[in-house]
C-alpha distance (Angstrom), angle and dihedral (degrees) to the residues before:
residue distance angle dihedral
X1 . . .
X2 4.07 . .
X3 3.84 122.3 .
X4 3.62 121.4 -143.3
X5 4.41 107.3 -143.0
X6 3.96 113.3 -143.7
X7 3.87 110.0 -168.4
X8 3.68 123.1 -169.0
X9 3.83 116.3 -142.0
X10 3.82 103.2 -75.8
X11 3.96 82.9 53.7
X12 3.91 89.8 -94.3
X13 3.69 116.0 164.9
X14 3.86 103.5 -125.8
X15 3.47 101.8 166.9
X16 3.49 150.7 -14.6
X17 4.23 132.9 -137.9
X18 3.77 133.4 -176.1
X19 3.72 119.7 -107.0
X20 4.18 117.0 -151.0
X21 3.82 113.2 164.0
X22 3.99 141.6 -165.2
X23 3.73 108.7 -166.4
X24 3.86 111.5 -144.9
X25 4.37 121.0 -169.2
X26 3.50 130.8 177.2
X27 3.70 119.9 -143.8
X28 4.09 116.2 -157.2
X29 3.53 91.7 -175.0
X30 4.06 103.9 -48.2
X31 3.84 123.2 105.9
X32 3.93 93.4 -115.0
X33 4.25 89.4 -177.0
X34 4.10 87.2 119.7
X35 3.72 92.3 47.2
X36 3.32 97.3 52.9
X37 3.73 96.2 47.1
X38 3.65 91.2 54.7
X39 3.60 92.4 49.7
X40 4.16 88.5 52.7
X41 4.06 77.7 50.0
X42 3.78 93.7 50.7
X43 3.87 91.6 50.8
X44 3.29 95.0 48.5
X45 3.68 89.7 55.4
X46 3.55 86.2 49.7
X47 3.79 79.0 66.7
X48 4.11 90.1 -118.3
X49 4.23 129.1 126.7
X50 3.61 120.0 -107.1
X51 3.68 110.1 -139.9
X52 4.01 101.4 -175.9
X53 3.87 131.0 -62.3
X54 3.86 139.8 -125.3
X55 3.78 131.4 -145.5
X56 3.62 127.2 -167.5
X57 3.84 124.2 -158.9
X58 3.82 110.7 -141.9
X59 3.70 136.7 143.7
X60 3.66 99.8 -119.4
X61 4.42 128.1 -1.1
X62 3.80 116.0 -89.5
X63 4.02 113.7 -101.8
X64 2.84 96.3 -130.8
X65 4.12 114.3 30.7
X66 4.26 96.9 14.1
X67 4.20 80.4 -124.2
X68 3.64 128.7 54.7
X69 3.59 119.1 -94.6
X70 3.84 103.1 -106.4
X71 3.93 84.3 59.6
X72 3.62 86.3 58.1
X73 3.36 95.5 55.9
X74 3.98 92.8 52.7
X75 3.37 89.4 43.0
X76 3.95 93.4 54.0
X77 4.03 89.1 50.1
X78 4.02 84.2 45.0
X79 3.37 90.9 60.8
X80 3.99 98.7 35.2
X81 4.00 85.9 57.5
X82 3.72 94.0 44.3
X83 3.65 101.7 42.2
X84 3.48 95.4 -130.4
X85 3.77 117.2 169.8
X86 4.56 98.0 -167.9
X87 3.69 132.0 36.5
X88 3.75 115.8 -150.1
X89 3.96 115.4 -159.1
X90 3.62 117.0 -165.1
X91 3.64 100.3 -136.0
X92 4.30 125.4 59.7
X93 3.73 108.0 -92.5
X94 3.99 129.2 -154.9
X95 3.82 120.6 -109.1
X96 3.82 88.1 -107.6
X97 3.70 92.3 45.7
X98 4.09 91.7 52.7
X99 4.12 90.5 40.9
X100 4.14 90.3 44.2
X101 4.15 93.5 48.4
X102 3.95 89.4 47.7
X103 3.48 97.4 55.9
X104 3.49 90.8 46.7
X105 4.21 96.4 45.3
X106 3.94 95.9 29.2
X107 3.24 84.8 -135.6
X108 4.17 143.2 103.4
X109 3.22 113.5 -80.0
X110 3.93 123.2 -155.9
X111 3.81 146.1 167.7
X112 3.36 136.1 -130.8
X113 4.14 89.1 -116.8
X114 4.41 85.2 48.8
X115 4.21 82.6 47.6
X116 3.90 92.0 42.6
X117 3.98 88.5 50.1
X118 3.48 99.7 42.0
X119 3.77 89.3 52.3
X120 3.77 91.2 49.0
X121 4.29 84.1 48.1
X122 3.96 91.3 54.2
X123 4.25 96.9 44.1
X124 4.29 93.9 40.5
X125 3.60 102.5 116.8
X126 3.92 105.6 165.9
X127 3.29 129.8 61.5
X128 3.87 100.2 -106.2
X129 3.66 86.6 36.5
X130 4.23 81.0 64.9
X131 3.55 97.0 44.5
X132 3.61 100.4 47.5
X133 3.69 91.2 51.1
X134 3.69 98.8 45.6
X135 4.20 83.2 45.8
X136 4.11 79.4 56.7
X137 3.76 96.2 51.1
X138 3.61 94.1 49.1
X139 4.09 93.2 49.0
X140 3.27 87.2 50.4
X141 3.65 97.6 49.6
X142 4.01 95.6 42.0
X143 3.42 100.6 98.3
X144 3.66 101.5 26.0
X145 4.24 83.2 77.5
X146 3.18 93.2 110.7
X147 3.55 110.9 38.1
X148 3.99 105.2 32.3
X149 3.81 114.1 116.0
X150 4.11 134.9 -159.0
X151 4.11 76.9 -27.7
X152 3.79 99.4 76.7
X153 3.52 90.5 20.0
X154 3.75 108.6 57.3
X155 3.45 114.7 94.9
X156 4.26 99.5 -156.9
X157 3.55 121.2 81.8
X158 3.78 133.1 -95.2
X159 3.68 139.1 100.6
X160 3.61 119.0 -6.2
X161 3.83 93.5 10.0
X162 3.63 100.5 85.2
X163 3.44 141.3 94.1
X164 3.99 150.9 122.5
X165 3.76 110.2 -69.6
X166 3.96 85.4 1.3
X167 3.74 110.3 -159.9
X168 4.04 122.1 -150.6
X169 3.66 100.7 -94.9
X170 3.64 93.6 -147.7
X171 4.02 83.6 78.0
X172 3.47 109.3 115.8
X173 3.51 129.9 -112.1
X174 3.89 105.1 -92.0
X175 4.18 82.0 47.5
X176 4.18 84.9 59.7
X177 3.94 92.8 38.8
X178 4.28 85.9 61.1
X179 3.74 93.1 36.9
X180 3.91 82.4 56.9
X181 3.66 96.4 42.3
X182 3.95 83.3 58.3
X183 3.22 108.2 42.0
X184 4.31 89.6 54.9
X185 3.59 86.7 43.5
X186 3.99 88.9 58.5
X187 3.75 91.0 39.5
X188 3.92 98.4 57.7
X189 3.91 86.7 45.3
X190 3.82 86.7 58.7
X191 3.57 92.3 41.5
X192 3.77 86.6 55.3
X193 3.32 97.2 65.8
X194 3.61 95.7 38.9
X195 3.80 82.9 63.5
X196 3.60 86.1 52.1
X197 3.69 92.6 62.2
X198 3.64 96.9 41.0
X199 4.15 86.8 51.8
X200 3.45 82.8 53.0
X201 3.54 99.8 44.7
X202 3.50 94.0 47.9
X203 3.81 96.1 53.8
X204 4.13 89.8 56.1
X205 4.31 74.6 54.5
X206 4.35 91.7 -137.6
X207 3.71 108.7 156.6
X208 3.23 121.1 -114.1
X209 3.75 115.6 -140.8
X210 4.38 114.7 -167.9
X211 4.09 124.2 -151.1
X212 3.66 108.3 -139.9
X213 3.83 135.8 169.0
X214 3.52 147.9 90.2
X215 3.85 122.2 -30.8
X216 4.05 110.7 -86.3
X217 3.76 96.1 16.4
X218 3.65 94.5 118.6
X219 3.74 111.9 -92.5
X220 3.74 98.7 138.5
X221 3.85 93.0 45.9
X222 3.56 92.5 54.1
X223 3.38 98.3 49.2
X224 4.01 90.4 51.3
X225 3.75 85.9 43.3
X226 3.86 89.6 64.0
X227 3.45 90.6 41.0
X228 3.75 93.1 53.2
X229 4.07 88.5 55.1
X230 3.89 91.9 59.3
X231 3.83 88.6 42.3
X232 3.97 95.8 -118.3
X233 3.71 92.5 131.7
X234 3.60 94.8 143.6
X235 3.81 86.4 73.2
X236 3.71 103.6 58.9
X237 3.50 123.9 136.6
X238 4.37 124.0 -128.9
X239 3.91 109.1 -79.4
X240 3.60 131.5 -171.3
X241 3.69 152.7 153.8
X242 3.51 99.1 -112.6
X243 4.00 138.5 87.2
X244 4.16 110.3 -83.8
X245 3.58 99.3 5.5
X246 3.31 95.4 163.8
X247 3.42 133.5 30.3
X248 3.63 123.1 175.8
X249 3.56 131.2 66.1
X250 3.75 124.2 -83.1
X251 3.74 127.9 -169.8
X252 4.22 117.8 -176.4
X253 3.50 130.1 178.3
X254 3.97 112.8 -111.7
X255 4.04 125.2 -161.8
X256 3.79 123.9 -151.2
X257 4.12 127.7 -173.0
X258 3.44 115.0 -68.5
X259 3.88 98.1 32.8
X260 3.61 91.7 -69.8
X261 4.12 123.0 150.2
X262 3.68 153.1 -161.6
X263 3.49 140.1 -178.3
X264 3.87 113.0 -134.2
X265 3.41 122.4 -150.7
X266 4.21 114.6 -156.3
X267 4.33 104.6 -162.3
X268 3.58 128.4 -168.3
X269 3.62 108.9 -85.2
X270 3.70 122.7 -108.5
X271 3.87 130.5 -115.3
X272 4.37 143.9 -163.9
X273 3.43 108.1 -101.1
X274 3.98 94.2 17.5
X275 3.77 103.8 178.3
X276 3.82 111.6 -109.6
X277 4.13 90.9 -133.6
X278 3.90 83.2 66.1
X279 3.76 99.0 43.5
X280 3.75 83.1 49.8
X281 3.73 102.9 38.9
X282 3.79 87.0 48.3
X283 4.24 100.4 48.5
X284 3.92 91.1 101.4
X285 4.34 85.3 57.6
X286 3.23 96.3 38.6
X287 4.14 97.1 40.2
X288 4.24 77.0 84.5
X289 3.58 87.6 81.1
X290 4.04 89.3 57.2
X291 3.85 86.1 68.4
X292 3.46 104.2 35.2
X293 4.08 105.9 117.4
X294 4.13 88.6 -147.5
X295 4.43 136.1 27.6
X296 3.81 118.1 -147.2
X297 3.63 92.8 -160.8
X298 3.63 99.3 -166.4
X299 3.79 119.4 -162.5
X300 3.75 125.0 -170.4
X301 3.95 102.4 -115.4
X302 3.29 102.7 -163.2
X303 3.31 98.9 51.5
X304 3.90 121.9 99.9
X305 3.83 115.4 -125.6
X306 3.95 83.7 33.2
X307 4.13 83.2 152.7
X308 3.66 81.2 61.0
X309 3.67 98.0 61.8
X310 3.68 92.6 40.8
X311 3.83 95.2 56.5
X312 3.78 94.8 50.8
X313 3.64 93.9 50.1
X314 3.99 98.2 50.5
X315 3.80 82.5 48.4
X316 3.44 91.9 54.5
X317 3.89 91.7 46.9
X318 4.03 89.5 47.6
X319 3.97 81.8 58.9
X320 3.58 98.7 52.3
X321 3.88 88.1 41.5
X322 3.83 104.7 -112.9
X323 3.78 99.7 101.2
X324 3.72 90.0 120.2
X325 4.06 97.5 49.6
X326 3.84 114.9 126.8
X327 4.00 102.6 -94.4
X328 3.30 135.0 -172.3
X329 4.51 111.4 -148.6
X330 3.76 108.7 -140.0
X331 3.46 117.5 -174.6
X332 4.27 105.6 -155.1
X333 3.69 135.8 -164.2
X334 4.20 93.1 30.7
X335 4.11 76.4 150.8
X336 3.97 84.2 81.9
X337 4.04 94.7 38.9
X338 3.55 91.8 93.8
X339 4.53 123.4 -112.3
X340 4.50 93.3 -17.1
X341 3.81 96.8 137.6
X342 3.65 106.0 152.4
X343 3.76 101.1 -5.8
X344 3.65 94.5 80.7
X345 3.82 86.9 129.8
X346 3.46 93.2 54.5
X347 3.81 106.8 46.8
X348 4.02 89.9 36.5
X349 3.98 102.1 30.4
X350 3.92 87.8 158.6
X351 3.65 88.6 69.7
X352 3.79 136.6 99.8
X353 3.86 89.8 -165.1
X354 3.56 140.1 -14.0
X355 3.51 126.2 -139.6
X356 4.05 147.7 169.6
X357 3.73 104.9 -138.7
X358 3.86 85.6 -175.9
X359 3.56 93.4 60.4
X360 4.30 104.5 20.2
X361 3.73 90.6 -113.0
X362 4.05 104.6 170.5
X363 3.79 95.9 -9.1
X364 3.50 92.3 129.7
X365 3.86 91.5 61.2
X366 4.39 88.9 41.7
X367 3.77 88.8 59.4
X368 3.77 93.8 45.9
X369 4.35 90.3 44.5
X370 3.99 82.9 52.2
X371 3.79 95.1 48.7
X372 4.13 92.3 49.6
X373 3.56 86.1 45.4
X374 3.80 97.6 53.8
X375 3.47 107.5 26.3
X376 3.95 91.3 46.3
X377 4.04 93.4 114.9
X378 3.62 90.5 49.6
X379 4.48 116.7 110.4
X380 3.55 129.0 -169.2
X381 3.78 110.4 -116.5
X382 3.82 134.5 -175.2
X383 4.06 110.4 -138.7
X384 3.44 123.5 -167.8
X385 3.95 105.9 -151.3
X386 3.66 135.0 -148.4
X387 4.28 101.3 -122.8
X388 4.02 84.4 -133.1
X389 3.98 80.2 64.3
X390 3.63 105.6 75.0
X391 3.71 92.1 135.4
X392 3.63 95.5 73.7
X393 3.48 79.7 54.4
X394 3.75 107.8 59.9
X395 4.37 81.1 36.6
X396 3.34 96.4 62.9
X397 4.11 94.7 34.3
X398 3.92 86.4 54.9
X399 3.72 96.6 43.1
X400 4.19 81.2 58.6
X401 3.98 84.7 -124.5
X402 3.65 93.8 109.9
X403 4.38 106.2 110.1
X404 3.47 104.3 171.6
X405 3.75 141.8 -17.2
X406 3.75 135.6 -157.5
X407 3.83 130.2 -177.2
X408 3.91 116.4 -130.9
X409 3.45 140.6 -176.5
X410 4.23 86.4 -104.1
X411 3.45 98.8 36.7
X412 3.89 147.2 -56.7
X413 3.69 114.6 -52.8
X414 3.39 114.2 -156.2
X415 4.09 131.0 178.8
X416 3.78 110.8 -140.5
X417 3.98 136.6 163.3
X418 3.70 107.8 -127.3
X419 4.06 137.8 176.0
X420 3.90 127.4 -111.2
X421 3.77 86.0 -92.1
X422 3.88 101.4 45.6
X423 4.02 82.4 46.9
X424 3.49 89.8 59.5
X425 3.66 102.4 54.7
X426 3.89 97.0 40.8
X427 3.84 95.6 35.8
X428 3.64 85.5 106.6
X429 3.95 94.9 64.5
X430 3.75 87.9 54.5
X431 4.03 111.3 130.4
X432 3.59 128.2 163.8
C-alpha cells in the first residue's frame, strides 16, 4: 500500500489517502509502449501502486470519454476487480471528459499533466519552487471550472489535490484569477533578486556552467560527484533513482587546477509530454540556463531509447530559448552499459565524453573539457605593476589567474591569464 501526503501551508501534514491506479492510453496509430511505461514510472514517483493498464487503439479520442464506451465498461469492471481507487490516462483530458469518465468509473480520475503537477507539488522545496507550481495547478485548472468532477471538487486529500499554499478549488474563478495575480507578483519579486545575484555574479566574471537533461539521468549525482572530489560534501544536493528527484534549483561553487572556478547550476530535469503550464510557470527558473556560458547535457547511457531523451530535452531548451548555448553531451552511468572500456567513442559516437558519475569514470577529462570550454577567451599577459598597486595583486592571486610574479626595480611583474574584460582594464600594464 502507497500513501498519498496532504500538507497544509506551513508544510503541515493534515492528512493522508491511499493511492491505487489503472493506467489507461490511447494509441491513434503510434506504438505508445514507452509512454506508458514512463507514466507507470511517474506514478510510482508519485509514491502510488500501479494495478495494470489499458490501451485502446482508435483513430481519434472520444468527445466525450477520450475512449470509446465499451472500453469504459472494461475499464469500470477492471477497476471493480482490482480495487483501484484513481485512473491515470496518459494523455490531458477536458473538464467534461474527467467529470463524464468519473461518473461512469466512480472513481478519481486523473491525467498525466494532474500526475506530473502533483508530483512537482509534493518534491517543491523552495519558496519559488512552491509558487510556480501552485501557479501551474491553477493554469491548468482554469478552464476545467466548469467541467471538473469529484477531482476539483473533493475536499480530502490525495492525488491531484495537493499543493503548496493549496487553495479550496471550489473557489470560483475571479478567487483563482487574484490568487494568480499574486502568486506572479511574488515570483517576479524573487526573480528580482535573483537578477541581483546574477548582476553580481557576472561582474566578479565566474562562469556559470548549467546541468540539463532528461529527468533521472544523473544531474544531481554528478554535481555531488564533483563536489565529493573537492571534499565539499556537506553541500550536496538530494539524489535518487527515481523520476524528478529533485526539483528546485541548485547553484554550488566548483574549483578547477590553478585556482580556477565555476558556479554550477543543477535544473529540474526535463520530461515527454511535459505540461506546458510547467514549462511556462517555470521560465523565470529555468531563464538561468539563458546565461549559463556552458550545457552539460547529460543523457542516461544505458538507457535504451537514449535518442529519445535527448530529443525532448533540446526541445525543451528550444522553448526556453537556449537551444543554441555552447554544450557539452555527456553520456552518464556507462558503468551499467555493459563491457565498453575504451570504446566509448564507438558504442556512443554522439558523445563528447562519457562518464559514470556513480563511480568518477572520466571526470578528470569532464573538468578539463569544461575549463577549455569556458576559459577559451582567456590570454596570458605579462603586467608590469605600479608597487602602490597591490590590489591588482591580491585580485588576480584570488581569482587563481595569477602565473608568475617577479619584483623589479619599476614595479612587480606578474604573468597572469585573464578574460576579455580583465584584459581590458589592465591592458595598460601590458609589457613585453
Amino acid at each position: 500500500m502507497f500513501f498519498m501526503i496532504k500538507f497544509d501551508e506551513n508544510n503541515r501534514v493534515i492528512e493522508t489517502d491511499s493511492f491505487r491506479a489503472i493506467l489507461v492510453g490511447l494509441s491513434m496509430g503510434e506504438d505508445i509502449s514507452y509512454s506508458m511505461d514512463e507514466l507507470a514510472l511517474l506514478a510510482e514517483a508519485a509514491e502510488g501502486e500501479v494495478l495494470g493498464q489499458m490501451v485502446q487503439n482508435l483513430e481519434r479520442p472520444n468527445t466525450a470519454t477520450y475512449i470509446g464506451k465499451g472500453k469504459v465498461e472494461e475499464l469500470y469492471e477492471m477497476c471493480r476487480n482490482m480495487e483501484a481507487d484513481t485512473v491515470i490516462f496518459n494523455n490531458e483530458l477536458s473538464g467534461m471528459q474527467i467529470r463524464n469518465l468519473e461518473e461512469e468509473l466512480d472513481v478519481r480520475v486523473i491525467d498525466r499533466t494532474i500526475l506530473i503537477l502533483d508530483i512537482f507539488a509534493m518534491r517543491a522545496t523552495s519558496r519559488e519552487g512552491k509558487l510556480q507550481v501552485e501557479l501551474a495547478q491553477l493554469q491548468y485548472r482554469m478552464p476545467r471550472l466548469m467541467g471538473f468532477g469529484k477531482s476539483l471538487s473533493r475536499l480530502g486529500g490525495g492525488i491531484g489535490t495537493r499543493g503548496p499554499g493549496e487553495k479550496k478549488l471550489e473557489t470560483d474563478r475571479r478567487h483563482i484569477e487574484r490568487r494568480m495575480d499574486d502568486i506572479k507578483a511574488e515570483i517576479a519579486s524573487i526573480k528580482t533578486t535573483r537578477e541581483t545575484q546574477r548582476a553580481r555574479r557576472e561582474k566578479s566574471e565566474i562562469p556559470v556552467v548549467a546541468l540539463v537533461g532528461y529527468t533521472n539521468s544523473g544531474k544531481s549525482a554528478l554535481m555531488n560527484r564533483l563536489l565529493t572530489m573537492e571534499e565539499n560534501e556537506e553541500k550536496s544536493v538530494f539524489e535518487k533513482d527515481m523520476l524528478f528527484a529533485t526539483l528546485d534549483t541548485s547553484q554550488r561553487l566548483i574549483h578547477l587546477e590553478g585556482g580556477q572556478e565555476f558556479v554550477l547550476i543543477d535544473t529540474v530535469g526535463f520530461v515527454s509530454k511535459l505540461p506546458h503550464q510547467l514549462v511556462n510557470a517555470f521560465k523565470a527558473t529555468l531563464e538561468e540556463v539563458n546565461y549559463a556560458d556552458l550545457l552539460l547535457h547529460v543523457v542516461d547511457a544505458s538507457f535504451e531509447n537514449k535518442d529519445f531523451h535527448v530529443e525532448v530535452t533540446e526541445k525543451v531548451l528550444n522553448e526556453i530559448g537556449a537551444g543554441d548555448r555552447e554544450k557539452i553531451i555527456v553520456y552518464n552511468k556507462i558503468d551499467l552499459c555493459g563491457d565498453t572500456a575504451g570504446t566509448e567513442a564507438d558504442a556512443f559516437p554522439e558523445a563528447d565524453i562519457c562518464i559514470s558519475a556513480k563511480y568518477g569514470t572520466n571526470l578528470d577529462k569532464l573538468m578539463e573539457m569544461i575549463k577549455v570550454h569556458i576559459y577559451a577567451g582567456n590570454r596570458t599577459v605579462k603586467l608590469l605593476l605600479p608597487y602602490d598597486r597591490g590590489d591588482i595583486v591580491n585580485y588576480l592571486r584570488e581569482r587563481g589567474s595569477l602565473r608568475d610574479i617577479a619584483y623589479e626595480a619599476e614595479g612587480t611583474v606578474v604573468t597572469a591569464e585573464v578574460g576579455e574584460a580583465d584584459y581590458g582594464r589592465l591592458s595598460k600594464y601590458e609589457t613585453e
